[in-house]
KEKEMAR-865765 format. One record per residue: chain; residue number from 1; y, z, x of N, C-alpha, C, O in turn; residue in one letter. Coordinates in nm, 4 decimals. Layout:
KEKEMAR-865765
SITE A NUM Y Z X Y Z X Y Z X Y Z X A .
...
end
This chain:
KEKEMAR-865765
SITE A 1 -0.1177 0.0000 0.0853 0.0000 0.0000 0.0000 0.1237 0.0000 0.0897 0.1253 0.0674 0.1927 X .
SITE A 2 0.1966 -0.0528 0.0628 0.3365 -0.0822 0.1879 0.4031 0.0540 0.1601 0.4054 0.0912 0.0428 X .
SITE A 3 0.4415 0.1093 0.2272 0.5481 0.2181 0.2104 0.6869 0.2139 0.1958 0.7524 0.1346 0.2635 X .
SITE A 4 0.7523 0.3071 0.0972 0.8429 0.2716 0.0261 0.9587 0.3059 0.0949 1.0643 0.3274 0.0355 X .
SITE A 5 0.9417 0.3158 0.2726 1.0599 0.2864 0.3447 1.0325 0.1536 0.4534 1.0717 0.1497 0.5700 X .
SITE A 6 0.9606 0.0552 0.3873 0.9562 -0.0523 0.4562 1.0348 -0.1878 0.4014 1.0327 -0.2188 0.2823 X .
SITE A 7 1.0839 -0.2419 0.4727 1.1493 -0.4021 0.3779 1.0905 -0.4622 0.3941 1.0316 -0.4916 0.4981 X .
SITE A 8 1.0843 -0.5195 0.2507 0.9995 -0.6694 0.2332 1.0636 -0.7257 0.1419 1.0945 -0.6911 0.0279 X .
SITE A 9 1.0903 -0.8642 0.2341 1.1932 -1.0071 0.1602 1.1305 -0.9824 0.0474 1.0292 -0.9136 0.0350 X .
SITE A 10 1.2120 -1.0591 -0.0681 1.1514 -1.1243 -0.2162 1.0642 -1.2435 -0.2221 1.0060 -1.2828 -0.3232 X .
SITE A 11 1.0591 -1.3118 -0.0742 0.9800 -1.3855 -0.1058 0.8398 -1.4168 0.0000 0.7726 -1.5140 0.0342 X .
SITE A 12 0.8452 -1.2556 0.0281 0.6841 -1.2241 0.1264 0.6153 -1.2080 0.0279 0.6483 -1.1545 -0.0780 X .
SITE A 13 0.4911 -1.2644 0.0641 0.4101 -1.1893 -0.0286 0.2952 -1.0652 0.0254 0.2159 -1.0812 0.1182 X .
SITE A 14 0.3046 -0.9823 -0.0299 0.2489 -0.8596 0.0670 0.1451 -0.7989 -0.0478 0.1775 -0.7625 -0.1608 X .
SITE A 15 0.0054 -0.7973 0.0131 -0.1071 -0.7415 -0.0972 -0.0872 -0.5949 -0.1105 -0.0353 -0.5227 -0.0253 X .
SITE A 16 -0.1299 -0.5615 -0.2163 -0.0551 -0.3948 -0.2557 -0.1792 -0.3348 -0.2005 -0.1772 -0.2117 -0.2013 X .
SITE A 17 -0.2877 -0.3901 -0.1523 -0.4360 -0.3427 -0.0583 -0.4165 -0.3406 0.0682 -0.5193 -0.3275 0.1346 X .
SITE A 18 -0.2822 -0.3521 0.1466 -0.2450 -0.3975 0.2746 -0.1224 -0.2624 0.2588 -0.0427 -0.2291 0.1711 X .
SITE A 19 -0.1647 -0.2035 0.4140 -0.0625 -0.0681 0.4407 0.0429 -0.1055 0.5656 0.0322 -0.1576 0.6766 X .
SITE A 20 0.1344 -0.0576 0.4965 0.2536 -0.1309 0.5492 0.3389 0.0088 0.5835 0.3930 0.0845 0.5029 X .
SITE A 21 0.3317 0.0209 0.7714 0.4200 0.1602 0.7920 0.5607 0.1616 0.7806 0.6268 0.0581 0.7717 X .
SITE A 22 0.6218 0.3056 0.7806 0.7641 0.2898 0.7936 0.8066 0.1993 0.8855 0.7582 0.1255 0.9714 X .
SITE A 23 0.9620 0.2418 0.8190 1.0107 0.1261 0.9008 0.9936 -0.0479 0.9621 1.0670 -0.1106 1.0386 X .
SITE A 24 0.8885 -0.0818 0.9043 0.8394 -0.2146 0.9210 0.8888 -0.3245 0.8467 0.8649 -0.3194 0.7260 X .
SITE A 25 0.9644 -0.4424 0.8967 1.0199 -0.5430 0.8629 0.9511 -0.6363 0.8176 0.8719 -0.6587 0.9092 X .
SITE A 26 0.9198 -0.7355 0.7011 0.8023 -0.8166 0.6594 0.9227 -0.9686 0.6262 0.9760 -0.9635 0.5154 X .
SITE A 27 0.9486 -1.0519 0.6860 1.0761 -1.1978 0.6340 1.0324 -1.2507 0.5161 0.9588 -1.2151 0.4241 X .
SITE A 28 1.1171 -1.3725 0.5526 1.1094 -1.4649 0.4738 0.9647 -1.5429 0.4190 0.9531 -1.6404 0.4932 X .
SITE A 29 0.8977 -1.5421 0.3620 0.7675 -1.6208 0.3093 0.6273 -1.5753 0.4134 0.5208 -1.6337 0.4337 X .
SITE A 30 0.6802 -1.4510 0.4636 0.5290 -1.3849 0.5704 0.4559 -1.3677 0.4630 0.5121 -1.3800 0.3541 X .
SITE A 31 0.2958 -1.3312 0.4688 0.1981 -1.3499 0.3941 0.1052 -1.2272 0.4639 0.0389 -1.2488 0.5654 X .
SITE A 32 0.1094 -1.0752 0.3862 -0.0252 -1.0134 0.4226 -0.1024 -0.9717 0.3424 -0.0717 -0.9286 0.2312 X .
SITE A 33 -0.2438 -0.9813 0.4013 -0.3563 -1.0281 0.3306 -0.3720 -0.8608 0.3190 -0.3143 -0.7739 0.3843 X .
SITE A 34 -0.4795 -0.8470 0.2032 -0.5608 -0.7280 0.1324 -0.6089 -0.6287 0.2736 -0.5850 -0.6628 0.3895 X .
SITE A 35 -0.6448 -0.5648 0.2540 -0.6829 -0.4585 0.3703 -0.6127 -0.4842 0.5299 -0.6657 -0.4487 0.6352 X .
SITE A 36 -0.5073 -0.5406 0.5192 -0.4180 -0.5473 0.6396 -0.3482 -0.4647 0.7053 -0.2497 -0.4291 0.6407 X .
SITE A 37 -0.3585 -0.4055 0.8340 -0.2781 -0.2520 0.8508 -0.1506 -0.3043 0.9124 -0.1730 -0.3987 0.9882 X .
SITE A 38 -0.0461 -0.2767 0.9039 0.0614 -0.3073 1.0096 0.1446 -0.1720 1.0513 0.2014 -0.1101 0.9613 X .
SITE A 39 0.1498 -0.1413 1.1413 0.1251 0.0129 1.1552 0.3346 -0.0104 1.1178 0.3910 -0.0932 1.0463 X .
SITE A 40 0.3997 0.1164 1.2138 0.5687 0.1989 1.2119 0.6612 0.0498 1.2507 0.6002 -0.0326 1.3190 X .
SITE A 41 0.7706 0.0236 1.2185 0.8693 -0.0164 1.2977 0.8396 -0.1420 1.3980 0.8793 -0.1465 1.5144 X .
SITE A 42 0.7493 -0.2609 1.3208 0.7150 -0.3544 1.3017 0.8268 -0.4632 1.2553 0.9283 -0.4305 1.1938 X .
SITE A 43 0.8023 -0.5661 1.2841 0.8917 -0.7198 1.2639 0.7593 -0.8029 1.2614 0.6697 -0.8244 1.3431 X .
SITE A 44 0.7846 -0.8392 1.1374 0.6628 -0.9773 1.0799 0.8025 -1.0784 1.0635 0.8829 -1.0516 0.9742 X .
SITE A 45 0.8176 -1.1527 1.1215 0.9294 -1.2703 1.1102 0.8937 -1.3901 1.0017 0.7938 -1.3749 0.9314 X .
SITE A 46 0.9525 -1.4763 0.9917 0.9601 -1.5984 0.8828 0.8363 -1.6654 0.8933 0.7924 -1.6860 1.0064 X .
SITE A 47 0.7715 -1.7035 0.7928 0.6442 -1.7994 0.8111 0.5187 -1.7715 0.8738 0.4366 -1.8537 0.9145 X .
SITE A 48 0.5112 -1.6129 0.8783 0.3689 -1.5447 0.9456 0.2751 -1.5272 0.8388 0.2888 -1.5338 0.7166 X .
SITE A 49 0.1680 -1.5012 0.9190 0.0515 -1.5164 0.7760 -0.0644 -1.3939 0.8844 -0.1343 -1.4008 0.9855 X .
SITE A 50 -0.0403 -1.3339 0.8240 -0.1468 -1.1912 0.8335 -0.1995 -1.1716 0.7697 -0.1593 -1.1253 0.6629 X .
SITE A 51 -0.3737 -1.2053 0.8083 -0.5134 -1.1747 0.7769 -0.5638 -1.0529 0.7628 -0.5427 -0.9506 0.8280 X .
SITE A 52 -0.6934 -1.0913 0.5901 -0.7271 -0.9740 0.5667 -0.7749 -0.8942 0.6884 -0.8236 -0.9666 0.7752 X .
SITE A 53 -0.7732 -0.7486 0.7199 -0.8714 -0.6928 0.7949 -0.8057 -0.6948 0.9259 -0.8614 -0.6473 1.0249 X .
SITE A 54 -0.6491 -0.7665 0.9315 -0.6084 -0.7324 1.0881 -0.5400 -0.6023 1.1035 -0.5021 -0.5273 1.0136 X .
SITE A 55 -0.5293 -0.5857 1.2420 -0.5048 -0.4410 1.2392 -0.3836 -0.4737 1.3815 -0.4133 -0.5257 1.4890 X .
SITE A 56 -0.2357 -0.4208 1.3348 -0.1150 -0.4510 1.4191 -0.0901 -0.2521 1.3999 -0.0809 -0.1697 1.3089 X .
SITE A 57 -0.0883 -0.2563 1.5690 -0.0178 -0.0866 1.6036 0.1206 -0.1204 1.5606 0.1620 -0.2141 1.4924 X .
SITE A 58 0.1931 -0.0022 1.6282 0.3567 0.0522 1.6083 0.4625 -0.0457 1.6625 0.4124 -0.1136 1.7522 X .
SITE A 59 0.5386 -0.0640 1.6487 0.7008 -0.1286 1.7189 0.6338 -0.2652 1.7619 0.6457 -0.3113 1.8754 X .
SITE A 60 0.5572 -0.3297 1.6531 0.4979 -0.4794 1.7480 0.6345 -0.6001 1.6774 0.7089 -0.5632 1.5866 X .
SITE A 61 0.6431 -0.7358 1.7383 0.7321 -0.8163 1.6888 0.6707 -0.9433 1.7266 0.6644 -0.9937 1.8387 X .
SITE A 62 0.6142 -0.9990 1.5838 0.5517 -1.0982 1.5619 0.6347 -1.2195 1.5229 0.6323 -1.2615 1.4073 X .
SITE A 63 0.6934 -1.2650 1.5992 0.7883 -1.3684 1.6033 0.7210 -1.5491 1.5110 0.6066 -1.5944 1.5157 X .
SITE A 64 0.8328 -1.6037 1.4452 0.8377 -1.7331 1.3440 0.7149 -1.7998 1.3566 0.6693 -1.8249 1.4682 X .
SITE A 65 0.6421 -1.8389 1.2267 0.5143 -1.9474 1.2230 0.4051 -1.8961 1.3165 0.3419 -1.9833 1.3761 X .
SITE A 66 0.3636 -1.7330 1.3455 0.2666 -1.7111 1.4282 0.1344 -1.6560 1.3070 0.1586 -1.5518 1.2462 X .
SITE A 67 0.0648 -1.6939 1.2918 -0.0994 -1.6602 1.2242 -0.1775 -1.5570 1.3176 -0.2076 -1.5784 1.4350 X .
SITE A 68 -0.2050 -1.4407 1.2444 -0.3049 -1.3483 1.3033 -0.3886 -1.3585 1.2298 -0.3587 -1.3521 1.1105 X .
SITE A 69 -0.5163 -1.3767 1.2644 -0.6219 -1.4314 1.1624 -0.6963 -1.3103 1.1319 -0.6151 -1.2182 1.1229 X .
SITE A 70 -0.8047 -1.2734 1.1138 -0.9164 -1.1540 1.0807 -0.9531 -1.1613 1.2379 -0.9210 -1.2621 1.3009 X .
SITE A 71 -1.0186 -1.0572 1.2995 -1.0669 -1.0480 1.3993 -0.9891 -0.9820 1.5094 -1.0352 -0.9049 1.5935 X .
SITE A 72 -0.8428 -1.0297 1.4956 -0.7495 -1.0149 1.5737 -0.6922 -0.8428 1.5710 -0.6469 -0.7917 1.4686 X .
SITE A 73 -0.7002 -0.7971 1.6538 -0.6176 -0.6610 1.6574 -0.5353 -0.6215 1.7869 -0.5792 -0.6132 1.9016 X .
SITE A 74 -0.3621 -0.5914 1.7274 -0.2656 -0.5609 1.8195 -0.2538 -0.4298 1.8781 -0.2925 -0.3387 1.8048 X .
SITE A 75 -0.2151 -0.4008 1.9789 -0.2383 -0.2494 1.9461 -0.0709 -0.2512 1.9866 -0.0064 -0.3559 1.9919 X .
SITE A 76 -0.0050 -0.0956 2.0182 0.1610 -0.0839 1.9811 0.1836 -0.2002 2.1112 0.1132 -0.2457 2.2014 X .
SITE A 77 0.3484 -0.2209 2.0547 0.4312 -0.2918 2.1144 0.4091 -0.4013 2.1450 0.4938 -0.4524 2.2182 X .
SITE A 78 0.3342 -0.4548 2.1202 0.3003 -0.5936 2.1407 0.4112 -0.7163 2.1222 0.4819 -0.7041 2.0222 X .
SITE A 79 0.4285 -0.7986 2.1808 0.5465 -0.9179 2.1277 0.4223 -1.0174 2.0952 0.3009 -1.0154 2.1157 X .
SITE A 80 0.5068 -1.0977 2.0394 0.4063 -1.2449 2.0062 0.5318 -1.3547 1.9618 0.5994 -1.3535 1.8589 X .
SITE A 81 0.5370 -1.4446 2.0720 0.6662 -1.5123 2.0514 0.6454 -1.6422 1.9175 0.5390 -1.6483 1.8558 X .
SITE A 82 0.7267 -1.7094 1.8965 0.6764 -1.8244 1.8098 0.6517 -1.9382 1.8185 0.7044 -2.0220 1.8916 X .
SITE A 83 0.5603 -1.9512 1.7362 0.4349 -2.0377 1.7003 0.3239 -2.0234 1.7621 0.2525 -2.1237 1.7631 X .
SITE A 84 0.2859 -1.9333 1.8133 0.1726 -1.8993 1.8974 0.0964 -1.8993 1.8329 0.1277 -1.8978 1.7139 X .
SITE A 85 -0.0289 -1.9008 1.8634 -0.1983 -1.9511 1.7928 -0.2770 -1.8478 1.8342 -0.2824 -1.8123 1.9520 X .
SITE A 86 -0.3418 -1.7945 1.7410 -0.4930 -1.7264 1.8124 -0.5892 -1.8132 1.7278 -0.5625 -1.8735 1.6238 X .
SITE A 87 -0.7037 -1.8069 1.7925 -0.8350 -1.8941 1.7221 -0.9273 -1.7229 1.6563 -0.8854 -1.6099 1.6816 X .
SITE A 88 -1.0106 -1.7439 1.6012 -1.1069 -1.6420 1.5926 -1.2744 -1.7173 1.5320 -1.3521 -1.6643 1.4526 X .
SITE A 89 -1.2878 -1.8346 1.5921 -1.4036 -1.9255 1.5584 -1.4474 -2.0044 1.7443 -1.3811 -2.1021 1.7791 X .
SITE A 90 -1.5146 -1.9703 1.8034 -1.5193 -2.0732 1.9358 -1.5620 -2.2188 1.8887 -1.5397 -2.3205 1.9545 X .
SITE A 91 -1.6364 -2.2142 1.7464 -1.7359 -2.3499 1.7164 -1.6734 -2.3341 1.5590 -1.7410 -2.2821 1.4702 X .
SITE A 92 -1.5249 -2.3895 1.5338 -1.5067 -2.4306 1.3850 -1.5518 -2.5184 1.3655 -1.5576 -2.6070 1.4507 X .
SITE A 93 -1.6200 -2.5347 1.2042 -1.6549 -2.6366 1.1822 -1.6163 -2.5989 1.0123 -1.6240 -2.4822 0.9741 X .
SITE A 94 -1.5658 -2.7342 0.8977 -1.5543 -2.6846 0.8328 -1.7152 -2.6456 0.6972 -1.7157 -2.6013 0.5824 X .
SITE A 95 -1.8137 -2.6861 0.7808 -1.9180 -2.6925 0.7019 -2.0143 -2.5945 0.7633 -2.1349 -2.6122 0.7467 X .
SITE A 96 -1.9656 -2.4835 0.8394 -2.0496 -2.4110 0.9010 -2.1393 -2.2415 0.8157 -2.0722 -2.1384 0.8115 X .
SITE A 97 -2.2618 -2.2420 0.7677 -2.2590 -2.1570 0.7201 -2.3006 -2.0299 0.7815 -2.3409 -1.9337 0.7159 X .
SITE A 98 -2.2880 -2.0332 0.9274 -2.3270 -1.9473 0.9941 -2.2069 -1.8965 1.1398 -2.2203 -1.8760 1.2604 X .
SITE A 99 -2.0915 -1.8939 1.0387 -1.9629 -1.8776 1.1144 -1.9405 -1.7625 1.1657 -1.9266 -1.6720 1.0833 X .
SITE A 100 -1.9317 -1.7337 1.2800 -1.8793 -1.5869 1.3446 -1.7634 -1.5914 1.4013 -1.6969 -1.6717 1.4667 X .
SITE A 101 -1.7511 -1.4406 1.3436 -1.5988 -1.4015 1.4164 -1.6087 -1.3657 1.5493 -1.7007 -1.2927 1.5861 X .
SITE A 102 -1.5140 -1.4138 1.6365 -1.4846 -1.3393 1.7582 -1.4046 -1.2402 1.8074 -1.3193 -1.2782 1.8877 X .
SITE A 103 -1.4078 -1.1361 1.7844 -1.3007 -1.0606 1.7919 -1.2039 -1.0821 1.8964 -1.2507 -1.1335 1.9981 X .
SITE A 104 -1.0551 -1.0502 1.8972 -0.9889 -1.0582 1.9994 -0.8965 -0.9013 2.0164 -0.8988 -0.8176 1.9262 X .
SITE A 105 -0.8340 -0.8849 2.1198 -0.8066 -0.7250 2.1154 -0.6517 -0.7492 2.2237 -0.6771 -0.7729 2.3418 X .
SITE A 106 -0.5487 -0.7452 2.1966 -0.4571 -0.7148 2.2717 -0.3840 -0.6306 2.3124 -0.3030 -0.5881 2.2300 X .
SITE A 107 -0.3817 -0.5918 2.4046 -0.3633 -0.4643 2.4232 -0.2373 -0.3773 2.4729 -0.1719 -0.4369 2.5584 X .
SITE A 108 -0.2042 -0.2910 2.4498 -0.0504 -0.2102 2.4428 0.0532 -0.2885 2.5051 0.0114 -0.3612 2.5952 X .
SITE A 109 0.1600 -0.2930 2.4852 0.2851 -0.3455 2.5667 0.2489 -0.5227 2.5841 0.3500 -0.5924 2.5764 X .
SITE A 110 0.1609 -0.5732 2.5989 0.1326 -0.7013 2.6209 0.2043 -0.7906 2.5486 0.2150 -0.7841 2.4262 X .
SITE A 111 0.2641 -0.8901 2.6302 0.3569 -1.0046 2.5716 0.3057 -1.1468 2.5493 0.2551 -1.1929 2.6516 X .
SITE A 112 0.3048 -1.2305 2.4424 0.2451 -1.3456 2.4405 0.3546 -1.4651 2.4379 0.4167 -1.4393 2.3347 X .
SITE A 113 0.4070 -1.5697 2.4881 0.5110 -1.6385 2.5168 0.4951 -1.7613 2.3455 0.3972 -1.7596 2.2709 X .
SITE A 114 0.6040 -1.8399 2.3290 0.6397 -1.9154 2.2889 0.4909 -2.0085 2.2666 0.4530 -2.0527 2.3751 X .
SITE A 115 0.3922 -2.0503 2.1407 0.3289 -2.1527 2.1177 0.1824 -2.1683 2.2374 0.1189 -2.2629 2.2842 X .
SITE A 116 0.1778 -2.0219 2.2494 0.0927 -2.0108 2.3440 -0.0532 -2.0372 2.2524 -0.0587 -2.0511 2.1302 X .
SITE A 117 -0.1526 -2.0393 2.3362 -0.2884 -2.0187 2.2462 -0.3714 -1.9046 2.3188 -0.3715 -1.8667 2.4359 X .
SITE A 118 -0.4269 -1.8725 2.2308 -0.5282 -1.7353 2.2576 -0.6496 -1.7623 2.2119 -0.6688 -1.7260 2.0959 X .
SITE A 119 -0.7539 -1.8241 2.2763 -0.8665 -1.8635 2.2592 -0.9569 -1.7014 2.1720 -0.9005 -1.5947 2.1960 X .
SITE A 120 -1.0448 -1.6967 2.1097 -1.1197 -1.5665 2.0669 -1.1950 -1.4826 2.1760 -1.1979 -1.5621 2.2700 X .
SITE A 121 -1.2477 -1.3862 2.2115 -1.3287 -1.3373 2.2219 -1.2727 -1.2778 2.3537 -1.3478 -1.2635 2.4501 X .
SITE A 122 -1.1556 -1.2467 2.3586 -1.0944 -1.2049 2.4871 -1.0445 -1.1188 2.4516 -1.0431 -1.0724 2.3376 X .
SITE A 123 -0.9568 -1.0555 2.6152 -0.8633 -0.9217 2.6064 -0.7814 -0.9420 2.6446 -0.7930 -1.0063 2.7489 X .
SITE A 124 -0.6757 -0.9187 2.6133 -0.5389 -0.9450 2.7025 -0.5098 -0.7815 2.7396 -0.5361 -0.6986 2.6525 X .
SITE A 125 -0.4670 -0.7464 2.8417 -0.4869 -0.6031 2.9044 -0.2918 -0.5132 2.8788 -0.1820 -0.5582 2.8460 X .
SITE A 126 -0.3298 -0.4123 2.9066 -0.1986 -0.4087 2.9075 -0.0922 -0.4176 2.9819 -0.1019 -0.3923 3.1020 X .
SITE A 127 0.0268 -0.4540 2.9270 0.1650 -0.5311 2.9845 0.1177 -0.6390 3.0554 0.1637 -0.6525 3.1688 X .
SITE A 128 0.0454 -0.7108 3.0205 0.0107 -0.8320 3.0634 0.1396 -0.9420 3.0105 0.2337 -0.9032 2.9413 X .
SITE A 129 0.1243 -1.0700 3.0532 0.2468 -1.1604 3.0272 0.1770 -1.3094 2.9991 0.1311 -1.3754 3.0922 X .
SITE A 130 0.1744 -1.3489 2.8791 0.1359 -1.5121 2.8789 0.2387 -1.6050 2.8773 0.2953 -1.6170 2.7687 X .
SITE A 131 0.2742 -1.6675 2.9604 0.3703 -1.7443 2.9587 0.3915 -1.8587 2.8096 0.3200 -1.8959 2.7166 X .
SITE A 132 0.5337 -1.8829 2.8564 0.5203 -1.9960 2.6816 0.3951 -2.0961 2.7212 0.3695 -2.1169 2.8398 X .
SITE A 133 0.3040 -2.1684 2.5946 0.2735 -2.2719 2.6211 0.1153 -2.2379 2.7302 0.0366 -2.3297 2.7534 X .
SITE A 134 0.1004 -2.1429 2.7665 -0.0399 -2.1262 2.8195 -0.1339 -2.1453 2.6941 -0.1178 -2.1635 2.5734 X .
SITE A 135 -0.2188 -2.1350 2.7642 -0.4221 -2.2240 2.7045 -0.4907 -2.0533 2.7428 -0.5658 -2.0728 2.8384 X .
SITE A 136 -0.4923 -1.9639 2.7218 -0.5864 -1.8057 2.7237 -0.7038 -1.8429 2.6700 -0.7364 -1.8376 2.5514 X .
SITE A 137 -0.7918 -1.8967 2.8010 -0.9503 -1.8822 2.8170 -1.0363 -1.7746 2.8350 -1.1541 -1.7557 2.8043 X .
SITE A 138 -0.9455 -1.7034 2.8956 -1.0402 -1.5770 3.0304 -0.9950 -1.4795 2.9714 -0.8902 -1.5120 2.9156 X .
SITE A 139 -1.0295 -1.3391 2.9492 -0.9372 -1.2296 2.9553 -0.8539 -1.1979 3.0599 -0.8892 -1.2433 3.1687 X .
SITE A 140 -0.7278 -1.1161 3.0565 -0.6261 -1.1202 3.1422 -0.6221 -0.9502 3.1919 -0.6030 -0.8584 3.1121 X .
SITE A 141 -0.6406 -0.9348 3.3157 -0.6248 -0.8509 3.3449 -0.4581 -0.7652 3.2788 -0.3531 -0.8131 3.2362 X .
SITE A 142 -0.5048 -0.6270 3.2990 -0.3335 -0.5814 3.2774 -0.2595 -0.5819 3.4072 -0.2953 -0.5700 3.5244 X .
SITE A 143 -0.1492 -0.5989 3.3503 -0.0273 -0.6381 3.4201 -0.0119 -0.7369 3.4797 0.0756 -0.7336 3.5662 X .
SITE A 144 -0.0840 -0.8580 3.4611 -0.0918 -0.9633 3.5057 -0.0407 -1.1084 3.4345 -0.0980 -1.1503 3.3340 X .
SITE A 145 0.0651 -1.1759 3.4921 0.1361 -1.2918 3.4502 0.0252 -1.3991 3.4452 -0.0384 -1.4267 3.5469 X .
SITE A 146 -0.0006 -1.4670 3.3126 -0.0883 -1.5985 3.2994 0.0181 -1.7003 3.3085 0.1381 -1.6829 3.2871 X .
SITE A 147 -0.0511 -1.8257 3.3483 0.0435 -1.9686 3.2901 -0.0501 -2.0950 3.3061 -0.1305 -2.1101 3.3982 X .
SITE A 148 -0.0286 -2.1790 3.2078 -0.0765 -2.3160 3.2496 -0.1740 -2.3470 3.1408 -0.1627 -2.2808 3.0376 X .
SITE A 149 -0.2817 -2.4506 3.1488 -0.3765 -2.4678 3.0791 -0.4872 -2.5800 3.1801 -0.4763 -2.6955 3.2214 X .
SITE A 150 -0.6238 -2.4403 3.1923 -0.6124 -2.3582 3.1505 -0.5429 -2.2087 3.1898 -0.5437 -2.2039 3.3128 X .
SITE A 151 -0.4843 -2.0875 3.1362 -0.3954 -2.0038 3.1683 -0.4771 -1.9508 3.3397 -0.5985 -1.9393 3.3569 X .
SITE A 152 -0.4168 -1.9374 3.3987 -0.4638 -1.8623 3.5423 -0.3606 -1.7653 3.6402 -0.2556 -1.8184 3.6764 X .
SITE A 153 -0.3833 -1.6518 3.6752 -0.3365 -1.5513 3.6981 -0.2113 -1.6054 3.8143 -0.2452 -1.6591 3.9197 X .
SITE A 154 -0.0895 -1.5866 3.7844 0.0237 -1.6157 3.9160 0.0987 -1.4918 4.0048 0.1433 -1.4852 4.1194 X .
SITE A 155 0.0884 -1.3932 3.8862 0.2017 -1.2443 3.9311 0.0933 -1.0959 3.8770 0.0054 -1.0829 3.7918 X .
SITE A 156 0.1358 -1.0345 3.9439 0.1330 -0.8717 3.9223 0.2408 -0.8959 3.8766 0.3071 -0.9843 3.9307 X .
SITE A 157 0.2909 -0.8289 3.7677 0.4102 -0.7394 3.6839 0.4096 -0.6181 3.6628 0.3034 -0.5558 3.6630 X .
SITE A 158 0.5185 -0.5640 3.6421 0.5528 -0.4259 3.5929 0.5814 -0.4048 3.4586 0.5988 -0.5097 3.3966 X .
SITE A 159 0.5930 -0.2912 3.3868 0.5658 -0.2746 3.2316 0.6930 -0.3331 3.1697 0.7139 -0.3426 3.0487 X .
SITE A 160 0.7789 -0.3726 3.2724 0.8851 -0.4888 3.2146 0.8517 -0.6344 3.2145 0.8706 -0.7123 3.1212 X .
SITE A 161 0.8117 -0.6548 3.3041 0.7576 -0.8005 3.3117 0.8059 -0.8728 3.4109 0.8001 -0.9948 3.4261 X .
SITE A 162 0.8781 -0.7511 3.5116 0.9116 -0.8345 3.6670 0.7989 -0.8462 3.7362 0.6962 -0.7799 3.7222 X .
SITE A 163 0.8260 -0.9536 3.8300 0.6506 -0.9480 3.9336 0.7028 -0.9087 4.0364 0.7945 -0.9376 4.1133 X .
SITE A 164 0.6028 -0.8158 4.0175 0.5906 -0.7346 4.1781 0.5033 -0.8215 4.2767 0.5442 -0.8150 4.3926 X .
SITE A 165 0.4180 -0.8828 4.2619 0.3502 -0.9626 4.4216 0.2761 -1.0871 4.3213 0.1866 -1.0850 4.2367 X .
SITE A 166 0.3638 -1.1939 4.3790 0.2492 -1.3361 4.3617 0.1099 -1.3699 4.4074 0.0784 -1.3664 4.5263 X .
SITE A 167 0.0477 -1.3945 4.3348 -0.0886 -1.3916 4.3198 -0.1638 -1.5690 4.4146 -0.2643 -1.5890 4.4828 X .
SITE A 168 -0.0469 -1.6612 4.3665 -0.0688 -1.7632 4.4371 -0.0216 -1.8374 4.5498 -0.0801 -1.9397 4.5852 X .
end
């Protein structure tokens, strides 16, 4: 049930089976699904679509046209810039009747860049950094800068996201 110190546009649609913490921001035409947690002091931005059964920690900011599908779980602070992709199928097919989820798990402070992709069945560690536009095959160590496609490790960072020692 969303809580009745959270905003939500008039034209989100938010399932009254989906718990919605204080302080949490829901835009323009975001979409959360039935048993959806979105934990405190949250930003669901314009054109997001949150899946039944996902689970977003505290102070996360899910930036324009980004899809968290089922499977997917944020934990606090997380960014997720826009249009970024997660998959949660390695083998979609639309005729598959033996479809599994892959879970994916991202983890505290971790930043995901601009239209990035996040393949399933990985970790992104914490304060890790995906650059805009990376391909996330591998899990990512924490504190570690990805880029490219496919994404491959360039920097140590700090819980800001300066690099402390290049990797390549």
């Amino acid at each position: 049930m969303p809580s009745d110190s959270a905003y939500i546009h008039p034209t989100a649609s938010v399932s009254p089976q989906a718990k919605i913490g204080v302080g949490t921001k829901i835009w323009i035409n975001a979409q959360v699904r039935e048993d959806a947690e979105v934990g405190a002091g949250c930003i669901i931005s314009k054109d997001c679509y949150i899946d039944h059964k996902v689970k977003i920690g505290d102070r996360c900011k899910i930036q324009n046209g980004v899809s968290v599908y089922h499977g997917i779980t944020l934990e606090d602070d997380v960014f997720v810039g826009p249009h970024a992709v997660f998959t949660n199928d390695r083998v979609p097919r639309a005729f598959n009747t033996d479809w599994k989820i892959l879970p994916t798990l991202v983890k505290t402070g971790a930043s995901i860049g601009a239209n990035a992709t996040i393949i399933c069945g990985i970790e992104l560690g914490e304060y890790c950094m995906v650059a805009s536009g990376a391909v996330v095959t591998k899990s990512v160590p924490p504190y570690t800068l990805v880029m490219g496609n496919p994404a491959r490790p360039v920097a140590e960072i700090d819980k800001l996201g300066e690099r402390i020692r290049d990797l390549e």
